[in-house]
C-alpha positions as CSV (number, residue, x, y, z in Angstrom):
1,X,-4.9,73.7,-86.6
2,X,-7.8,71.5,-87.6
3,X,-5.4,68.6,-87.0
4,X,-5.0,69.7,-83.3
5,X,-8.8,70.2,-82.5
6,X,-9.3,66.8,-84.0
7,X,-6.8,65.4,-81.5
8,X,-8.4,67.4,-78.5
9,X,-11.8,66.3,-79.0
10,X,-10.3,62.2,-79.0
11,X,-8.5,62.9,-76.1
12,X,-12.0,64.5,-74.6
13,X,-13.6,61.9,-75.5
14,X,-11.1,59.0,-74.2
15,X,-11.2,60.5,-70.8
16,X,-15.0,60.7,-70.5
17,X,-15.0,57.5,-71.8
18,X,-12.5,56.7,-68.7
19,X,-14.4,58.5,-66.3
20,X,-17.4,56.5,-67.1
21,X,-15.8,53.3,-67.2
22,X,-14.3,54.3,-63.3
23,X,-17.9,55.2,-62.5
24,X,-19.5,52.2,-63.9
25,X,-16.8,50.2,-61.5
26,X,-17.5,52.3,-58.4
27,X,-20.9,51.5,-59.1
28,X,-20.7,47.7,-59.6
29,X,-17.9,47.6,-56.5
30,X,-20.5,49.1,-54.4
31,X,-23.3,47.0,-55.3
32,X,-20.9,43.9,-54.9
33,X,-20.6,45.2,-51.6
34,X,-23.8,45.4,-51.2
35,X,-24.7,42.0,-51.9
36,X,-22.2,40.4,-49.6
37,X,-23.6,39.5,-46.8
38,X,-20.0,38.8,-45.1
39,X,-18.2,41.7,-43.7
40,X,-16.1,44.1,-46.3
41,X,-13.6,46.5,-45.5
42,X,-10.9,48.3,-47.1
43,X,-7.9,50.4,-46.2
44,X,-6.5,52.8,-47.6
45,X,-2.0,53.0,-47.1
46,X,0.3,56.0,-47.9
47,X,3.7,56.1,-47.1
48,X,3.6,52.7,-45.0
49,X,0.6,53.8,-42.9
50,X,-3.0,53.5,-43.1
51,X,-4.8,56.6,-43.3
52,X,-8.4,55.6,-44.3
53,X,-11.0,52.9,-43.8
54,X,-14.5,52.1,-45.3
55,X,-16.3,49.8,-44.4
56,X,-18.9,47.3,-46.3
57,X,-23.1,46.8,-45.3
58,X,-22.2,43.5,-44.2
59,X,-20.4,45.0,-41.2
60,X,-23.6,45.3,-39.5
61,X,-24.8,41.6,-39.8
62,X,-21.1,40.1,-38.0
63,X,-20.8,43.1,-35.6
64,X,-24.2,44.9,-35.2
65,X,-22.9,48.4,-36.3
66,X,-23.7,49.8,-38.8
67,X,-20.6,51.1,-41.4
68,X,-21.9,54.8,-40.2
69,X,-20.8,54.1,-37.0
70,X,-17.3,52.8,-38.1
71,X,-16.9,56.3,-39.4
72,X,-18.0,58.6,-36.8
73,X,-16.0,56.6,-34.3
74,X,-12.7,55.7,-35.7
75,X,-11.8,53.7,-32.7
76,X,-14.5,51.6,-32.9
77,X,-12.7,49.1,-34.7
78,X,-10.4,48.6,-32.3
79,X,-12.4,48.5,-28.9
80,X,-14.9,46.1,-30.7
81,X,-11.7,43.7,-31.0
82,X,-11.6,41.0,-27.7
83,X,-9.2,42.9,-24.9
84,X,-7.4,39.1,-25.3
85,X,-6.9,39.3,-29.2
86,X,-6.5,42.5,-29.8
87,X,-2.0,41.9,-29.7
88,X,-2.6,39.4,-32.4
89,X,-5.0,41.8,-34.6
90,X,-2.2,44.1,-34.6
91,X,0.5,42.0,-35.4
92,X,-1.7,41.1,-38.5
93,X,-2.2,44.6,-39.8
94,X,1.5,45.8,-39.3
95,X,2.4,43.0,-41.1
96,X,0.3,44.1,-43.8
97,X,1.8,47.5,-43.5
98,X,5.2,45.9,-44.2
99,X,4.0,44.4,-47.9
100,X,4.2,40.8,-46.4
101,X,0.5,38.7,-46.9
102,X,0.0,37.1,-43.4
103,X,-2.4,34.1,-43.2
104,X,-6.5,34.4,-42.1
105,X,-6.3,35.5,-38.6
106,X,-9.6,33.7,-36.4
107,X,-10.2,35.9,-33.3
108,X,-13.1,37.0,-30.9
109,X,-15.1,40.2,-31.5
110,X,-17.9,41.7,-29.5
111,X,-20.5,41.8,-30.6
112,X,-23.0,45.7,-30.4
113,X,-25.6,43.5,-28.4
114,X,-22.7,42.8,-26.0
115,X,-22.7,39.0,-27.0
116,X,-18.8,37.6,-27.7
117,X,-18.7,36.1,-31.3
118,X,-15.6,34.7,-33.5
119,X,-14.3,35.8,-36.9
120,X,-12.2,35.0,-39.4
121,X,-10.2,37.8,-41.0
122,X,-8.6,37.3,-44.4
123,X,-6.6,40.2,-46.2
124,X,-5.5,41.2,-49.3
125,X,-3.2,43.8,-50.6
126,X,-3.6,45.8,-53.4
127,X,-0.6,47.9,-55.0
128,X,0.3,50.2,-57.5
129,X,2.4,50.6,-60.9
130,X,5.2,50.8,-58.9
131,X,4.3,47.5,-56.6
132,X,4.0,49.5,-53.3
133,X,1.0,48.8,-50.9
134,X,-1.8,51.0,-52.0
135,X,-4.6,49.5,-49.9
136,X,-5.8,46.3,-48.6
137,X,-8.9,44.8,-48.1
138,X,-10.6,42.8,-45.7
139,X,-13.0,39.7,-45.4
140,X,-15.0,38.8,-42.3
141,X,-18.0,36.4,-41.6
142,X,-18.7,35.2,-38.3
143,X,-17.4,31.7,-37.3
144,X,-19.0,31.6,-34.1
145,X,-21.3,28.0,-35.1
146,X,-18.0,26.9,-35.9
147,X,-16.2,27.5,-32.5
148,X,-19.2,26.5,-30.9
149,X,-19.0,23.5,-32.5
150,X,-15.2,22.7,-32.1
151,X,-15.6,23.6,-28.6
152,X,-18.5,21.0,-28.1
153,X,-16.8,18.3,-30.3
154,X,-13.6,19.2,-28.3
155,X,-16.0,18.9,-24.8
156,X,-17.4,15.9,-26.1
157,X,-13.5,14.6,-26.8
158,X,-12.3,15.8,-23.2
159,X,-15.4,14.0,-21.7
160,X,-15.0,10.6,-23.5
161,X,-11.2,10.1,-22.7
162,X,-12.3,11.4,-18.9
163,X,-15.1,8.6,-19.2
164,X,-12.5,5.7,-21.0
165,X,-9.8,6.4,-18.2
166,X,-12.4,6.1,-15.6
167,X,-13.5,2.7,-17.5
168,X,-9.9,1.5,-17.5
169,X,-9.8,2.0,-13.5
170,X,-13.6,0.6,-12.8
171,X,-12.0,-2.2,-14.7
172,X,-8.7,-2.6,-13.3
173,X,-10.5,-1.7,-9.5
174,X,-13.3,-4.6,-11.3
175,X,-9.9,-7.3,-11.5
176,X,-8.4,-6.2,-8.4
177,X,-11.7,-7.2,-6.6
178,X,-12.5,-10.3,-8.3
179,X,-8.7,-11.7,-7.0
180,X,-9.8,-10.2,-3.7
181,X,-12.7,-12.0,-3.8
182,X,-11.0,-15.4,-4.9
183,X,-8.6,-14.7,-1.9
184,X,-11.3,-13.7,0.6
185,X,-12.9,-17.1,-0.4
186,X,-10.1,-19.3,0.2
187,X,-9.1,-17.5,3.7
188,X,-12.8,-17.9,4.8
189,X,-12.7,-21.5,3.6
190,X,-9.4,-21.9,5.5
191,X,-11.0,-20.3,8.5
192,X,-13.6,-22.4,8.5
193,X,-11.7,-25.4,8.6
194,X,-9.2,-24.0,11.0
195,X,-13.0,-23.6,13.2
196,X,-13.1,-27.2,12.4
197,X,-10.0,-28.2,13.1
198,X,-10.5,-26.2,16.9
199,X,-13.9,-28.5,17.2
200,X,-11.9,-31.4,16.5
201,X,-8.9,-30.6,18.9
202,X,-11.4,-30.0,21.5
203,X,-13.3,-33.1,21.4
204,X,-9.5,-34.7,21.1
205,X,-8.9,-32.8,24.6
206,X,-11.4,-34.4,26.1
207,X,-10.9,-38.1,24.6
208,X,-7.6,-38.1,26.1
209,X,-7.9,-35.8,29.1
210,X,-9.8,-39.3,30.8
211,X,-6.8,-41.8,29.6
212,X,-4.8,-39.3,31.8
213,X,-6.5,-39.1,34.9
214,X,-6.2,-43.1,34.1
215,X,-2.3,-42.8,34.1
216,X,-2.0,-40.4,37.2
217,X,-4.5,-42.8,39.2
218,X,-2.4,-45.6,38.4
219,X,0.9,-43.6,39.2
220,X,-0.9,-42.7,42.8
221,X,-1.3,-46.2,43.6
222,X,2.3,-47.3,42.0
223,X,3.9,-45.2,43.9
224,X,3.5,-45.9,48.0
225,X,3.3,-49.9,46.3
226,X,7.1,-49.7,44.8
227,X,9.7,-52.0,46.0
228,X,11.6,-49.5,48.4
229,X,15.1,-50.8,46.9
230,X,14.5,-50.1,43.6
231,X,15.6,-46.5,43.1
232,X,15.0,-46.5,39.4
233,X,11.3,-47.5,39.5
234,X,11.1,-44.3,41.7
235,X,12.5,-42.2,39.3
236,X,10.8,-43.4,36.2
237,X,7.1,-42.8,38.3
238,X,8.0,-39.4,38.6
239,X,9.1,-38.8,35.6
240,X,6.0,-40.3,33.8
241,X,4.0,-38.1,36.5
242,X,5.3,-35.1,35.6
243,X,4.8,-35.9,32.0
244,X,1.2,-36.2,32.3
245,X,0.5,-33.3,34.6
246,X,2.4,-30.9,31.3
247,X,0.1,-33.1,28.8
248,X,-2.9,-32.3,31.4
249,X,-2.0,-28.6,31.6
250,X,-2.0,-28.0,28.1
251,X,-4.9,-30.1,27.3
252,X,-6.9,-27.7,29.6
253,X,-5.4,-24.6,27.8
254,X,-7.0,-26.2,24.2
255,X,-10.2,-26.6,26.1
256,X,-10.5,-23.2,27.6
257,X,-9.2,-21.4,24.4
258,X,-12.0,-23.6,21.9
259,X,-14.9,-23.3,24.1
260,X,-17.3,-21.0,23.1
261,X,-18.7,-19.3,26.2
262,X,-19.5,-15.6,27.0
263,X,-16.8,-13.3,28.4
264,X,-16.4,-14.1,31.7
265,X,-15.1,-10.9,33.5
266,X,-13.0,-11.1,36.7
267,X,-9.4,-9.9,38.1
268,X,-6.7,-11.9,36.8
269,X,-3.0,-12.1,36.9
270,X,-1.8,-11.1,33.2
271,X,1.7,-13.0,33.8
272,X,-0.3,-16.2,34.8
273,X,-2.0,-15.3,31.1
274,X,1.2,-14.9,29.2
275,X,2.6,-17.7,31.2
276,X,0.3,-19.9,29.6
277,X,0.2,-19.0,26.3
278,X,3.9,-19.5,25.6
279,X,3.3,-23.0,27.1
280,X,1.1,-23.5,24.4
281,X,3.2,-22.2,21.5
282,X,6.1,-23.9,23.3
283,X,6.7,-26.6,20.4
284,X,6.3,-23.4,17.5
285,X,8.8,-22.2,19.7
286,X,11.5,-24.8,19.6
287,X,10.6,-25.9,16.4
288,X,11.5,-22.4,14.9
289,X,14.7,-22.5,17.4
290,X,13.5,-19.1,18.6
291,X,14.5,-17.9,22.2
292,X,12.6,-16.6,25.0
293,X,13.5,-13.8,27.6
294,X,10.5,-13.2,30.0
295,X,10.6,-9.5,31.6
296,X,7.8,-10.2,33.9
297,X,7.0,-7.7,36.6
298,X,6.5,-9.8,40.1
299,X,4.8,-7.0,41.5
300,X,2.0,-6.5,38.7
301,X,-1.5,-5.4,39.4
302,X,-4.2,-7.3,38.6
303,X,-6.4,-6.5,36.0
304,X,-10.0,-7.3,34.9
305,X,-9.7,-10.0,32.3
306,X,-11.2,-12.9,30.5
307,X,-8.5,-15.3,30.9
308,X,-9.2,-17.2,28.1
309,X,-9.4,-14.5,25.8
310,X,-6.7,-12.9,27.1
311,X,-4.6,-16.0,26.7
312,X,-5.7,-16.4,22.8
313,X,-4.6,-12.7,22.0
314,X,-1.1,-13.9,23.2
315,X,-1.0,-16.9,21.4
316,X,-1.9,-15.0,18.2
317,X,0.9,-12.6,18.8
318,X,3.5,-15.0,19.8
319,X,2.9,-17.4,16.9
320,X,3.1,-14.4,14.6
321,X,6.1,-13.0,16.1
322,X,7.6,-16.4,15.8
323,X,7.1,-17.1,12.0
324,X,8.6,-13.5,11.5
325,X,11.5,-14.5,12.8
326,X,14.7,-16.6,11.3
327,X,16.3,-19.4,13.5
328,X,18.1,-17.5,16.5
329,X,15.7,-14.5,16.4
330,X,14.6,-13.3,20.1
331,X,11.0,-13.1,21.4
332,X,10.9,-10.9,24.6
333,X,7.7,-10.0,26.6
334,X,8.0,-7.4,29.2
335,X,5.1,-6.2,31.6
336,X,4.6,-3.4,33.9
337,X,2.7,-1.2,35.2
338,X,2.2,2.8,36.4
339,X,0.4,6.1,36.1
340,X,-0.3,7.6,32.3
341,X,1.9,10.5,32.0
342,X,3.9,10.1,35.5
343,X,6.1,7.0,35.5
344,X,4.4,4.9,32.2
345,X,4.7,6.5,29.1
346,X,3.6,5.3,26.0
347,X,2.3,5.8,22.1
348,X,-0.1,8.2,21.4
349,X,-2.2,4.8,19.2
350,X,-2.4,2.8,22.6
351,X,-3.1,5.6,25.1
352,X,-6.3,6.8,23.3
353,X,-8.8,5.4,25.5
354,X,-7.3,6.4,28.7
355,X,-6.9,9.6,30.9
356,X,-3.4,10.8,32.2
357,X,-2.9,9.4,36.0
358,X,-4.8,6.0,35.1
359,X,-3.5,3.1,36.5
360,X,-2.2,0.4,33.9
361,X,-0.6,-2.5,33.2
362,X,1.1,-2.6,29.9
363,X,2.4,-6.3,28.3
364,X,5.3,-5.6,25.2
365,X,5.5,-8.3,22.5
366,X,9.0,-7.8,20.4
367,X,10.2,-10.0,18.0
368,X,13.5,-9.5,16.0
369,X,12.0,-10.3,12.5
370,X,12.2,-7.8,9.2
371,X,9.6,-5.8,10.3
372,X,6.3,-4.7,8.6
373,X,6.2,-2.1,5.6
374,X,5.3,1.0,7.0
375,X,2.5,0.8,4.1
376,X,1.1,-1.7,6.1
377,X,1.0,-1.0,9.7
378,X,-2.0,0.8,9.3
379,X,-4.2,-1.8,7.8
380,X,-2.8,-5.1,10.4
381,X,-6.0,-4.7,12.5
382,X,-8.3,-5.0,8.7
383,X,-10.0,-8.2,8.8
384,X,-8.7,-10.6,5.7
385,X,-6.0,-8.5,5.9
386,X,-2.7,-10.5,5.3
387,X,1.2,-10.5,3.8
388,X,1.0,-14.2,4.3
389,X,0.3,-16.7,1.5
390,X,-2.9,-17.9,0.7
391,X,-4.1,-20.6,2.5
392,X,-1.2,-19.6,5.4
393,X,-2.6,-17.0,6.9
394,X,-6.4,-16.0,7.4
395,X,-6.1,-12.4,7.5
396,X,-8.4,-12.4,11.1
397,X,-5.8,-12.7,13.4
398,X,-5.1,-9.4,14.6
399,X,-8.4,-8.2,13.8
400,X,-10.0,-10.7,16.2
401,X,-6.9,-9.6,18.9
402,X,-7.9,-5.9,18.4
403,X,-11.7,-6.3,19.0
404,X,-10.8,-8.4,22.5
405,X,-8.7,-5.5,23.9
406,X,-11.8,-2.9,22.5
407,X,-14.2,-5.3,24.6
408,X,-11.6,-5.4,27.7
409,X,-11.7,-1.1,27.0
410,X,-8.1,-1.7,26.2
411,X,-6.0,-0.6,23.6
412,X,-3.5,-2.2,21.6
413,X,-0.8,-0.5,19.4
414,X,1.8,-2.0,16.2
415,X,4.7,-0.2,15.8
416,X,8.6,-1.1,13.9
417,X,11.2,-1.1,16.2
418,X,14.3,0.7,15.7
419,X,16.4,-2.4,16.2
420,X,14.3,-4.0,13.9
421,X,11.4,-6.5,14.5
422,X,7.6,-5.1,15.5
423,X,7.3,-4.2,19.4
424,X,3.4,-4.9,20.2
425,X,1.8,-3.3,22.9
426,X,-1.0,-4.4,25.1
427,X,-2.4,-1.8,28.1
428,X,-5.3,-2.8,30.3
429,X,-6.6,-0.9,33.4
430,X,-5.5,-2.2,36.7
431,X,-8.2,-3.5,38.9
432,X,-8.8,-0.6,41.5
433,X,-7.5,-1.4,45.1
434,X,-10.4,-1.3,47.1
435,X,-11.9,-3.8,44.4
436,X,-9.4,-6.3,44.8
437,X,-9.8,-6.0,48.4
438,X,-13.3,-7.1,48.3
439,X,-12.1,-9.5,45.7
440,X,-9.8,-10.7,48.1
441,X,-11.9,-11.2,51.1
442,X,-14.8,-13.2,49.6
């Protein structure tokens, strides 16, 4: 019997002794919590699901509420969670639920004062004897500076690649306008001596535009003085007249085209213009063995013209048309003439500055070359502007055609034909008829 009391007051004592041991652990757990400033929380797990939550003082600092407020509102939790983030926090706890240890979940809370801040959540389980989940608990401080940070840094990242990919196309644009320049250099340097070369061929004009009036003054007084019985001496002064009367015509074509005089407005036969031109360009001509079919319209309005401008536009187009074309290609120029809309039609490009019922007269250029890129047709009228070669081709030919026809208030349109080759076409207002009445009795 004594024995028994004896082992009822160890056992007594042994459990108060255990009892204040669990107190004295409460008691430094809670001041532990109390001393973290991070976010604490634990809960609580039976049977697979978690049935109760506490949560540390440091909940207030990360989230602004107060653990009092955790539990009157048990949902609280949960709505504080980001709408966006909420499927992952979930995924994280039933994890835990399942006795697995997922990793430290980073996500966005917000915050009591309605500010959105980030935190990183760590959890740990905690089982018992028989190794099923007890409880977890929670760790949370606020990585907002962080993300701030990243996202700055990540900003800043964004922004310098931004700023070296625009670098690498100021440079590249940098290159690509420093050979532009180079070119633009040698085609003005060519252009200038081409300017020269026109002085030169002008002054050449008029040197031997005298020895010809020479010649035909010594045919006209050959001629009535040959030997009547000499049929060959006939022939051969005729010959040799015609000869210089061809040299003599195109010598005044060079000397109209160079000089450099005002525009000089009047009504003008465009067919007499064309004529002329392609006896200018007649040795391109036959030197690229390129045939000519003339589709001239005998019955073609006059128009109001500077000749000689007029004439240089079609010496620029023929000549290009020509060295677009292979031996045997075809260079055709047609002209006619109508009302906008009633018996002339034509491209939307070339009937801009006119009204439908005007009168025109339209000149076609075709050529049976490759073509243009369609890339292309819409910078021919750029000045510098040019497939050719450097130092074969200035880049102002068509630029310089485009601004006559805008001072003629004409219009001038590029386009690939369907057969191949470029079809150019020219319209210019007909002279009204009462004009060239006046025009015509003066």
């Amino acid at each position: 019997m004594a024995i028994d009391c004896v082992n009822i007051e160890v056992i007594t004592k042994s459990k108060k002794q255990a009892d204040e041991a669990t107190r004295e652990s409460e008691q430094r757990y809670k001041r532990l919590l109390a001393s973290v400033t991070d976010y604490v929380y634990s809960v609580m797990v039976e049977d697979g699901l978690a049935v109760a939550t506490t949560h540390g003082p440091g909940c207030e600092a990360v989230t602004g509420y107060a653990s009092e407020e955790f539990e009157t509102d048990q949902t609280l939790w949960y709505e504080m969670i980001h709408e966006e983030d909420r499927p992952a926090v979930l995924e994280q706890a039933t994890r835990i639920l399942r006795g697995e240890e997922p990793p430290p979940l980073e996500h966005r809370i917000i915050h009591k004062n309605g500010t959105e801040r980030w935190i990183r959540n760590t959890t740990v389980p905690r089982k018992d004897a028989q190794g099923r989940l007890a409880a977890y608990d929670g760790l949370v401080y606020d990585i907002t500076e962080r993300k701030q940070a990243e996202g700055r840094l990540t900003r800043a990242h964004a922004e310098l690649k931004t700023n070296e990919e625009a670098l690498k196309r100021t440079l590249e644009e940098l290159k690509g306008a420093n050979q532009q320049l180079k070119e633009t250099q040698l085609q003005l340097i060519q252009a200038a001596r081409l300017e020269s070369v026109g002085t030169l061929a002008a002054g050449v004009a008029h040197e031997v535009k005298n020895p010809l009036q020479t010649i035909l003054m010594g045919l006209d007084y050959l001629v009535p003085n040959c030997p009547a019985d000499n049929e060959n001496i006939a022939i051969v002064l005729s010959d040799m007249r015609d000869a210089v009367k061809r040299a003599n015509t195109i010598i005044r074509g060079l000397l109209q085209l160079s000089a450099a005089t005002d525009f000089e407005m009047k009504a003008g036969d465009l067919n007499a213009s064309v004529q002329r031109a392609l006896r200018l360009v007649k040795a391109q001509v036959i030197a690229s063995k390129v045939s000519v079919i003339r589709k001239l319209d005998p019955h073609l309005p006059r128009v109001r013209i500077d000749s000689g401008r007029i004439e240089q536009v079609f010496i620029n187009l023929f000549i290009n048309a020509v060295q677009a074309m292979s031996p045997g290609g075809v260079l055709t120029i047609t002209t006619r003439s109508g009302r906008l809309g009633d018996n002339l039609t034509i491209s939307e490009t070339a009937s801009r500055p006119f009204h439908r019922g005007d009168h025109l007269v339209m000149a076609q250029v075709q050529d049976t070359g490759t073509g243009i890129p369609p890339a292309n047709l819409v910078k021919v009228f750029d000045p510098f502007f040019t497939t050719k070669p450097v130092g074969t081709g200035t880049g102002l030919g068509l630029s310089v055609v485009k601004n006559i026809l805008d001072l003629h208030g004409g219009s001038i349109d590029i386009q690939n034909s369907a057969a191949g080759g470029v079809v150019v076409i020219l319209v210019l207002r007909a002279e009204p008829e009462e004009r060239l009445g006046s025009v015509q009795g003066t």
